[in-house]
N, C-alpha and C positions, 0 to 999 in steps of 0.2 A: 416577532411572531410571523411563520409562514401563512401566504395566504391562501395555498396548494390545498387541494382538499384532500382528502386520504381515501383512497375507495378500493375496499378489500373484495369488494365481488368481480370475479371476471366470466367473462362469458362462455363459450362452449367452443367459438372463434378462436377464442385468443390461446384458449387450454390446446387446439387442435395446432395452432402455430407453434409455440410452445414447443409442443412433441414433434412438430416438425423440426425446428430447427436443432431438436436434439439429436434427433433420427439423421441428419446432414453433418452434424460433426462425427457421432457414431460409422456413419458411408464415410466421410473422409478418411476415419483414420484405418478404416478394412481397406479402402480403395488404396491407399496407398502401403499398407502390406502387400494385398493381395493384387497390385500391380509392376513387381517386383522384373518379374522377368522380364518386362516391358521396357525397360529402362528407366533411369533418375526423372527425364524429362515426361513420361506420362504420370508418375509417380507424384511428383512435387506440383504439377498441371494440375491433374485431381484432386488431393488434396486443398489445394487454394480454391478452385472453384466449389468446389463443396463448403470449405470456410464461408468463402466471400456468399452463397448463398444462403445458410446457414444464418449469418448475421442478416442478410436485410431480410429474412424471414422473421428473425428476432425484432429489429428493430421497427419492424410494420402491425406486432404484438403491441397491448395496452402498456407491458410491462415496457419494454421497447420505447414504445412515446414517453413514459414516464420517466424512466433512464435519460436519453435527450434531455427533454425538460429541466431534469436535476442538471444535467451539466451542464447549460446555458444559465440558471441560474447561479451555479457553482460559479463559471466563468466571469456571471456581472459584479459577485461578488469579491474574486481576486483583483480586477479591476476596481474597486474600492477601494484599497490597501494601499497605505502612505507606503511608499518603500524605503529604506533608510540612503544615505546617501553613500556614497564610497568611505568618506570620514566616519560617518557616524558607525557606520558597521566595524572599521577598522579600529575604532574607539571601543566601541561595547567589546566585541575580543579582548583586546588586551585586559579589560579590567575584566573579564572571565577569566583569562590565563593569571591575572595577577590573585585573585580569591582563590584560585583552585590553590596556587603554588603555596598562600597562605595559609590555606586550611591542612596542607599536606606539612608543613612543619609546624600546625600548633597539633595536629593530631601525632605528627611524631613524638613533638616535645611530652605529650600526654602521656603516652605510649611508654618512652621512656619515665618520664617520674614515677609513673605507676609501677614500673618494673623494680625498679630500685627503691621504690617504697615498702612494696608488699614481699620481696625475695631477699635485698638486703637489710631493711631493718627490721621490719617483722619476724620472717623467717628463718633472716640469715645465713640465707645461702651465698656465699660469696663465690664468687666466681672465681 
């Protein structure tokens, strides 16, 4: 059970960040239209500094910290994780390859009796 609390209200602050950092990707991607004739080099400039603004706008937002947060503890939690070893992964494969190639000839085998069931003896349609 998370011990994070959940808090759906946000302030007037965070709503006006928010809108800013939307308003700074919105100017990136005009700045970099509409700085065309300028060259690649002011073009791909503006763009990035507008990103890179844009985000720590974002990430100085409540949502922003709480983002963080989730991935710090995303991260302690991958760090929990037995990982298998070179063998053991090399072992689970094969025995996945060896069920798939199993079920792919008992689903043939099926495939056919049922063909030859229902066409040739029922039916009678011989080939």
């Amino acid at each position: 059970m998370s011990t994070a609390q959940i808090e759906t209200v946000t302030s007037a602050a965070d709503k006006a960040k928010l809108a800013a950092a939307a308003a700074l990707v919105l100017g990136a991607l005009a700045s970099f239209y509409l700085l065309s004739a300028q060259g690649a080099l002011a073009q791909w400039g503006a763009l990035l500094v507008c990103l890179l603004l844009s985000v720590v706008v974002f990430l100085s937002s409540l949502q922003g910290k709480q983002l963080i947060g989730f991935g710090r503890d995303a991260w302690r939690e991958v760090q929990k994780v037995v990982w298998p070893t070179r063998k053991e992964a090399v072992q689970m494969t094969a025995y996945v390859f060896g069920f798939v190639l199993l079920m792919a000839v008992f689903l043939w085998l099926t495939d056919k009796t049922l063909e030859w069931l229902l066409y040739d003896l029922i039916l009678g349609w011989k080939k």
